[in-house]
Each structure stands twice: as structure tokens, then as C-alpha cells.
C-alpha positions as CSV (number, residue, x, y, z in Angstrom):
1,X,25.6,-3.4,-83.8
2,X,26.1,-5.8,-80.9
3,X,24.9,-5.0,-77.6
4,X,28.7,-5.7,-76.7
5,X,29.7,-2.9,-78.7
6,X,27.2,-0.3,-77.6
7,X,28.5,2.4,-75.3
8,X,27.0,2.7,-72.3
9,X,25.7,5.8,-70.6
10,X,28.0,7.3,-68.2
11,X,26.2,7.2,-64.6
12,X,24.3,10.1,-63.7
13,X,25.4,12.6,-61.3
14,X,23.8,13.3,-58.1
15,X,22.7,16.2,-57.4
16,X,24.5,17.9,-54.5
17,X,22.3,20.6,-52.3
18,X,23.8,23.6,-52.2
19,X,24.6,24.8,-48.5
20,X,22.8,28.2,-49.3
21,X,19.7,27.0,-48.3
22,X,20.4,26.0,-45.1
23,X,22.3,29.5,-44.9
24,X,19.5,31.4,-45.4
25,X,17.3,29.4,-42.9
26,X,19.8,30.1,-40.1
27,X,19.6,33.7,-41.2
28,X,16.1,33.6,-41.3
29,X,16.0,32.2,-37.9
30,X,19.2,34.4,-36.3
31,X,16.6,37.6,-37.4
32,X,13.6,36.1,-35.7
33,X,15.5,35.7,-33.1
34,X,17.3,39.2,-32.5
35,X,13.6,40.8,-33.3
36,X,12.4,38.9,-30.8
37,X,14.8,40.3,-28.1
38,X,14.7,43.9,-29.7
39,X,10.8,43.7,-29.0
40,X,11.2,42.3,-25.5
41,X,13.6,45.2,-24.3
42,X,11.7,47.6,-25.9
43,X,8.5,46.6,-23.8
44,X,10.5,46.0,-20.7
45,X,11.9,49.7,-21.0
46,X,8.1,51.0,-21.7
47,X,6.6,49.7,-18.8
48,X,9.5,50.5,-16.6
49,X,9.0,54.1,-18.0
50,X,5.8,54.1,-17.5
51,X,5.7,53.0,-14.1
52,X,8.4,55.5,-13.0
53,X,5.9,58.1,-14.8
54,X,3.1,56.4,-13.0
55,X,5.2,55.7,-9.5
56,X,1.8,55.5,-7.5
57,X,0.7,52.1,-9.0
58,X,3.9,50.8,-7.3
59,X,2.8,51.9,-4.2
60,X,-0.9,50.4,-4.7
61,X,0.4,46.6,-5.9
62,X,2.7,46.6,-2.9
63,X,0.0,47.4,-0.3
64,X,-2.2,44.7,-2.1
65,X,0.3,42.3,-1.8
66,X,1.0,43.2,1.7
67,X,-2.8,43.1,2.5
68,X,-2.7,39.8,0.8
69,X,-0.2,38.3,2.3
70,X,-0.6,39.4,5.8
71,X,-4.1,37.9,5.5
72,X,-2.5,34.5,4.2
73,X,0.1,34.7,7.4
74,X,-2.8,35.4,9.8
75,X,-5.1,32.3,8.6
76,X,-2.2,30.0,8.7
77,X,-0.7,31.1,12.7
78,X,-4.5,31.0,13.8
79,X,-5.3,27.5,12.3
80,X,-2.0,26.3,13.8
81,X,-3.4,27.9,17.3
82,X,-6.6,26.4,16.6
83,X,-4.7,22.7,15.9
84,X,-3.2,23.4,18.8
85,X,-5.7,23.9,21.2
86,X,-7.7,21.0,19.3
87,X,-4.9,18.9,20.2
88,X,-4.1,19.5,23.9
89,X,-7.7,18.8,24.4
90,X,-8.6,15.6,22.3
91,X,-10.2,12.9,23.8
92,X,-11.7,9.8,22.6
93,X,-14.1,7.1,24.4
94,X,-14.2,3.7,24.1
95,X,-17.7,3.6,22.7
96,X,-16.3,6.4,19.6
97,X,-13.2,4.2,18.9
98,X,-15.5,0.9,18.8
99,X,-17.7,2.8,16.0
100,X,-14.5,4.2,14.1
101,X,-13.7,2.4,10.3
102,X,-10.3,0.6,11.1
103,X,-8.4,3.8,8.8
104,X,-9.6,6.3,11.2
105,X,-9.2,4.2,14.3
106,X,-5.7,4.6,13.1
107,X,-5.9,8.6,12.6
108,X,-7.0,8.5,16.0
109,X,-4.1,6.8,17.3
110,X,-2.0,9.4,15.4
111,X,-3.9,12.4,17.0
112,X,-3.3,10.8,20.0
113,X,0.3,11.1,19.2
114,X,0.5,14.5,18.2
115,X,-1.5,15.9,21.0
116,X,1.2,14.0,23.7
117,X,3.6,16.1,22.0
118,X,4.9,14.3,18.5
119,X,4.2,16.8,15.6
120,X,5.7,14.1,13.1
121,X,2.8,11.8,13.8
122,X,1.8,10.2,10.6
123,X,-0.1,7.3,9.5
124,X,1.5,5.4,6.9
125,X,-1.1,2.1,7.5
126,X,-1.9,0.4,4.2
127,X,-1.0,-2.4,1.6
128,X,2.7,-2.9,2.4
129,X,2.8,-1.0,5.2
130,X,5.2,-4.0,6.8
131,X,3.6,-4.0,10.1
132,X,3.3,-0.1,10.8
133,X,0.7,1.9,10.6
134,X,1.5,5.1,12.6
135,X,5.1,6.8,12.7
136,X,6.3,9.3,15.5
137,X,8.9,10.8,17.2
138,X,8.7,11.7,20.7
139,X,10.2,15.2,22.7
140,X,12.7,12.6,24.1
141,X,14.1,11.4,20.8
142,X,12.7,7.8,20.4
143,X,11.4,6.5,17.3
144,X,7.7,5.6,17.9
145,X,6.3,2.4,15.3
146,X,2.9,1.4,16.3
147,X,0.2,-1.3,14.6
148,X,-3.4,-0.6,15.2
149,X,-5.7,-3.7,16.0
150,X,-9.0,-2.4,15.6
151,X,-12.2,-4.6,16.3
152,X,-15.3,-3.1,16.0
153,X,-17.0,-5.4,18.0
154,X,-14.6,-4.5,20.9
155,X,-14.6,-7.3,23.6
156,X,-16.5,-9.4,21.3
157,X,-14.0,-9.6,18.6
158,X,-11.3,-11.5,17.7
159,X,-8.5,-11.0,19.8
160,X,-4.9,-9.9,19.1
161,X,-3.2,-13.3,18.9
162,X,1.2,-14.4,18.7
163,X,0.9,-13.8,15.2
164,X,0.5,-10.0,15.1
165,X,3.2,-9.5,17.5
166,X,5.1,-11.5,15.0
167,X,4.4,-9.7,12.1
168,X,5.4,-6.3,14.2
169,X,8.7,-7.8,15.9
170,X,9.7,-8.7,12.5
171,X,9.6,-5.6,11.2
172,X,9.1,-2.5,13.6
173,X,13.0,-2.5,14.5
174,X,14.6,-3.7,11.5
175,X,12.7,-2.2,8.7
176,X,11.8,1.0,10.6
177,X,14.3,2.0,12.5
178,X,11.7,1.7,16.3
179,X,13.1,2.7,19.5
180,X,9.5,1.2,20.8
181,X,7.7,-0.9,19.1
182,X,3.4,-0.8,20.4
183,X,0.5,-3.3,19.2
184,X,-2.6,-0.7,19.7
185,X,-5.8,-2.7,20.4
186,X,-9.5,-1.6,21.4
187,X,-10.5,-5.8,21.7
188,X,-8.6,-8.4,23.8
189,X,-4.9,-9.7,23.9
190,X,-4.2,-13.6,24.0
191,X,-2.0,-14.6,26.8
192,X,0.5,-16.4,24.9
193,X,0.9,-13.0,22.6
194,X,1.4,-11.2,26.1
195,X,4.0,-13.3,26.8
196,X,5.6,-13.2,23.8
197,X,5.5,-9.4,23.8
198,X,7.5,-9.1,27.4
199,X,10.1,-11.9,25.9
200,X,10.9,-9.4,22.6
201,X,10.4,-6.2,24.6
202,X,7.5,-5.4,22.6
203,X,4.7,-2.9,24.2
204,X,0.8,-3.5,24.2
205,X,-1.7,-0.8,24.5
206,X,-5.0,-3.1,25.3
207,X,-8.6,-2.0,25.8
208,X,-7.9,-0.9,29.6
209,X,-4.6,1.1,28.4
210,X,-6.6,2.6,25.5
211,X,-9.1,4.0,27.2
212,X,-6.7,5.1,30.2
213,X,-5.0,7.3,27.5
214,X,-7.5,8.0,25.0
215,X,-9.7,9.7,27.9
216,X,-7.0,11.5,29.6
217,X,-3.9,13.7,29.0
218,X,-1.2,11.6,29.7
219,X,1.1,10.5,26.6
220,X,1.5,6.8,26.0
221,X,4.5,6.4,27.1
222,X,3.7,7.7,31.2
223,X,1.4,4.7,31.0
224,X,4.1,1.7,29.7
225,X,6.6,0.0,31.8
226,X,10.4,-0.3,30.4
227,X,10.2,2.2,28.0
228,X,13.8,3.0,26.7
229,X,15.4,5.6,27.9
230,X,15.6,8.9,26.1
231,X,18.1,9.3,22.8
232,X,18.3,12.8,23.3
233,X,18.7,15.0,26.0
234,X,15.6,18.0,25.7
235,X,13.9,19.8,28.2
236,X,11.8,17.4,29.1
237,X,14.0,14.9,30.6
């Protein structure tokens, strides 16, 4: 016989799944789940019978929570008293600020803040901090941006050239929002960068200023001329 004339196999049939697996799976499942629920009622109704059996435990878990959370309440009103007090009597000299690393130099300037009255204070100084490194908001309203200069060698430092003014009138008004833009320095200030700061309405706090209002208890902005005048009317103006 040729192979033309053989007969060829019909193709096999594929096998088809038969739904009644999956059926019994979702069963399977649908009873795990309702179990599940059944058991969880059940305990839910047990302990809440056995609590109304057992009504003083009630009583015991709320005083302990009371006890607990009136002891919580306490510690955090007398550590805001204590930051309080710590506040309206911080003081820094010259000689502590000349010693400080430049990151806490610029903590200091944000105590500072927050003791003159601006709870907000926060220092934000760091890579890409685009010229600020302490944020506040005063009681009048204005928007507080302020670059720290620190020098550890005071005096005998580098001083606080154009360049840093620059960098701060660049950035202070149109990247943060400043009603007053400061340049905070414990070392000198060029002449030409004083200048340039009365031209662009730019404030510097030098090593004379700091120490005026580190040592005392005036807020920074008794002791600078042509500050703006208040956004907001409060009961300090």
C-alpha cells in the first residue's frame, strides 16, 4: 500500500476540564469562609457575655487607661511648660556660638527664633537647602528666611562677602515665599556686601547684632531697621 493511500489518524481530541473542579474549590473556599465568620461571632458573643457576667473588669481597664493616659497628658503639658520657660530665658554668648559646629550654630539661631515668639521655627539648613537654613513665622505674620554664616574663628575668619548675599537674594523671596530675608553671622561683613544688602532690602545680623540679641530678650526684629510692616493684624501690633 502506498503511503498516499493510507488513512490517516483523525486528530486527537483535547481534553476539555470539566468546570466541576473549580466548583468544588469555590465551595471549598465559600465554607472556610462562612466558618470563619461563624467562629468569630461566636467569640465576640462569648467575651461580650462574659464581660457583662464579669462587669467589674470593665471598670478596672477603664481606670487603667485613665491612669495611663492622664499620666501621658501630664508629661506632655509639663514638658511644654518646661520648653517654655527654657525658652523665654535662653541666652547665648559670643564665646558659646564661636565654639558651636556650624549645624548647631544654626539650631541656635532657631531657638533664638522660637523664644522671640515663632513656634514654627525650624531649620531646614542642608544640601539643597537654596540659601535657607532656618524658617519662621513671626506673631505679626511675616515670613522669616534666614542663612547662617558661621565662623568658628569669629573675627578671625573669613568674612561674609557679595556672594552670600547673592546666593540669599536669589532665593530667600522667590523660592521661599520671605517677607524678610537675614544673613546671620558671628565673623565680619565686607562693605561692598553691606552695601549690596541695603540696595536689595536685605537684612544683616553681624557679630555686634548677634551678640546684642543672643544675650538679651529682645526678638530680632526690635533690633533691624526697615523691617516690613506687619501682614496681619494680632495683638501685638
Amino acid at each position: 500500500m502506498s503511503p498516499r493511500t493510507r488513512k490517516r489518524r483523525p486528530p486527537a481530541r483535547r481534553r476539555t476540564r470539566r468546570p466541576g473542579g473549580q466548583r468544588q474549590r469555590a465551595n471549598d473556599r465559600l465554607t472556610g469562609l462562612i466558618v470563619t465568620v461563624v467562629l468569630a461571632i461566636a467569640l465576640a458573643v462569648a467575651v461580650v457575655n462574659w464581660l457583662l457576667a464579669h462587669w467589674w473588669v470593665l471598670i478596672i481597664i477603664g481606670a487603667l487607661a485613665a491612669l495611663v493616659g492622664g499620666g501621658w497628658l501630664y508629661q506632655k503639658r509639663q514638658q511644654a511648660r518646661w520648653e517654655a520657660v527654657r525658652a523665654q530665658g535662653l541666652r547665648y554668648g559670643l564665646s558659646q556660638l564661636d565654639a558651636l559646629h556650624h549645624a548647631r550654630f544654626e539650631d541656635a539661631v532657631r531657638d533664638l527664633m522660637r523664644r522671640d515668639g515663632c513656634p514654627d521655627a525650624v531649620r531646614v539648613g542642608g544640601g539643597g537647602d537654596l540659601g535657607a537654613d532656618v524658617k519662621a513665622t513671626d506673631p505679626y505674620g511675616r515670613r522669616w528666611v534666614i542663612q547662617c554664616k558661621h565662623r568658628r574663628n569669629g573675627t578671625a575668619g573669613s568674612a561674609v562677602g557679595t556672594p552670600d548675599l547673592q546666593v540669599l537674594n536669589g532665593t530667600a523671596r522667590q523660592v521661599h515665599g520671605a517677607d524678610i530675608a537675614v544673613i546671620v553671622t558671628n565673623g565680619r561683613v565686607t562693605a561692598p556686601a553691606l552695601a549690596f544688602a541695603k540696595q536689595q532690602r536685605l537684612h544683616v545680623v553681624d557679630r555686634h547684632t548677634l551678640a546684642v540679641w543672643a544675650s538679651g530678650s529682645r526678638p530680632l526684629w526690635e533690633l533691624l531697621r526697615a523691617v516690613p510692616p506687619p501682614r496681619k493684624p494680632t495683638a501685638l501690633s
